[in-house]
Structure formats: C-alpha cells, structure tokens
N, C-alpha and C positions, 0 to 999 in steps of 0.2 A: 441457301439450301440447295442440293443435288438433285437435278432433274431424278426423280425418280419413277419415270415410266416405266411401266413391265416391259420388258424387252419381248416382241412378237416373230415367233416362227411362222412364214408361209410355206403352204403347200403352192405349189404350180396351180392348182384350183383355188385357192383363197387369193394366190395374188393377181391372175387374171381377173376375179371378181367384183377386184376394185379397181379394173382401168375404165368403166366406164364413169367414175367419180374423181381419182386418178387424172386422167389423161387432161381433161379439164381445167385442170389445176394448173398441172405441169406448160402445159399452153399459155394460159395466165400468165404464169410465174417468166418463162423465153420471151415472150412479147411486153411484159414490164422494164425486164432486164434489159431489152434494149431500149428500151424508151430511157430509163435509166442511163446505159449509158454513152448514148447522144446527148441527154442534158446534163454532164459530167465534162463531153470534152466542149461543150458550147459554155458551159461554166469555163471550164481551165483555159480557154481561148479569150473570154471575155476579159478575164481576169490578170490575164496576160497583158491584154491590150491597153487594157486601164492603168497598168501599173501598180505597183506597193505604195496607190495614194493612201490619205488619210482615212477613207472605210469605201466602205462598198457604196459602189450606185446602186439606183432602184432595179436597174435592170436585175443587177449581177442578185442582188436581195430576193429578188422573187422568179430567180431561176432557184434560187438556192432553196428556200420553201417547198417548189412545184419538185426538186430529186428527191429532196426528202421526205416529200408524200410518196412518192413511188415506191422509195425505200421500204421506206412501213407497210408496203399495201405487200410487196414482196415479201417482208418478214410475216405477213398475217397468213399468206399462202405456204409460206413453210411450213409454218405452227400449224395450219392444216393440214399438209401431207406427214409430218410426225404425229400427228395426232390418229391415223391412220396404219401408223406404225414403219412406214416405208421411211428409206431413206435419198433424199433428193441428194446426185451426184454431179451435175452439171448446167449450168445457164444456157451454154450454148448450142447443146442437142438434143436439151430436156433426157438428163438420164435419171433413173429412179433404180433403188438396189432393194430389195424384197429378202431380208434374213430367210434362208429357209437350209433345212438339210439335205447330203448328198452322200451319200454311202456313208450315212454315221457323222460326218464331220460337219459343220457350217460354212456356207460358203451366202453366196449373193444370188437370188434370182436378178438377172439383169432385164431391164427395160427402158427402150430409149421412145420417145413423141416420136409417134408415126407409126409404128411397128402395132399391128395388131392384136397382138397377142406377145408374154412373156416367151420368149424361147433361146433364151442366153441365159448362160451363169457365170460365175467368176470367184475364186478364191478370195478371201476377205481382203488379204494383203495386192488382189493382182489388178483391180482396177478395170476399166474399159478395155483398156490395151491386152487384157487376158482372156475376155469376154469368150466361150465356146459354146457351141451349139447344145442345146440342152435338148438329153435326151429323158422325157417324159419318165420313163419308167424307172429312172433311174434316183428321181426325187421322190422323197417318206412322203405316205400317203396321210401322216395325221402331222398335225402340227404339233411343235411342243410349247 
C-alpha cells in the first residue's frame, strides 16, 4: 500500500516551531550516520582482509549486527522527522526541506543543523545548491 500521508504546507512560523523538536532529531540522525558509517568501512576492511573464506568470523558477525542496529535506529529517526511532515535531505549537514509556499507556487523552506532559525528556500527541483535567502514576507501566511 502507498504511503499515504497528507502532504503538509508550512508557514515560516509553523516550520521554525518545529526546530526545537526538529533539530534534535536531525543531530540524532548526522551523529548515527557516522557512527554508521565508520562501521561500514571497518566492515569492508575487515572483510577484505579475511578474504572470500568460507563465512564470516565472529568479528566481522557482530560488526555486522552493531551497523545494522544503527541502521534501524536511523530509519526510526526518519520515520520521525516525516511524521512531522518535514523532509530530511542530507546526512552530512543535517538538511531538512519544509513544503511551504512562495508567491503562489511550492517551493522548499530550507533548513540545515546549526542554523537558528529557517531562513532559506529553494525551488522543489533546485536542491541545496539553489538554497536563497528567504525573505519573510514574501512566504503565505496560512498553510495549506
């Protein structure tokens, strides 16, 4: 069956109101992700080193358990931040994308770990790399 979440508009005030619950997460989620993956390349080196023997060692077994608890604890923190409506856009500088409108059209409140407040936005198609200063008044004041 099709995720069927209601798709959520924010306002610049709805989506600032969730980085103190938010931001949290997003922390979470960059500090697992490298935990993640350091025991990925200590796997792929381990694995290396042992060869294409006949199965795994103990070691390489219960490196491979402890990424996959990682993994999970990561996917639970997604499933959090969509549950919130937000969309998480990158591991490595905690970016988070806020549906919201902008003169009529949809675009992305942009929000990256660190940054106090929303104050970037970005065409749906334009990503980080498009990211521009967002001017307040220029984002609808109700959600849809």
């Amino acid at each position: 069956m099709a995720d069927e979440r209601m798709i959520q508009h924010f306002t610049l005030e709805e989506a600032n109101r969730t980085l103190p619950y938010v931001g949290p997460i997003v922390q979470d989620i960059v500090r697992a992700h490298q935990k993640w993956r350091k025991g990925m390349r200590e796997l792929e080196l381990l694995t290396a080193r042992c060869g294409g023997g006949a199965g795994e060692l103990m070691q390489q077994q219960s490196l491979r358990v402890e990424v996959d608890g990682v993994a999970q604890r990561i996917q639970r923190y997604l499933d959090e931040l969509s549950a919130v409506g937000c969309v998480f856009k990158g591991f490595d500088d905690g970016l988070v994308d806020f549906l919201s409108k902008l003169e009529g059209r949809d675009v992305y409140l942009c929000w990256k770990l660190g940054e106090a407040q929303v104050g970037y936005w970005h065409e749906l198609d334009a990503g980080f790399a498009g990211r521009k200063e967002l001017v307040p008044e220029l984002v609808e004041g109700k959600a849809e």
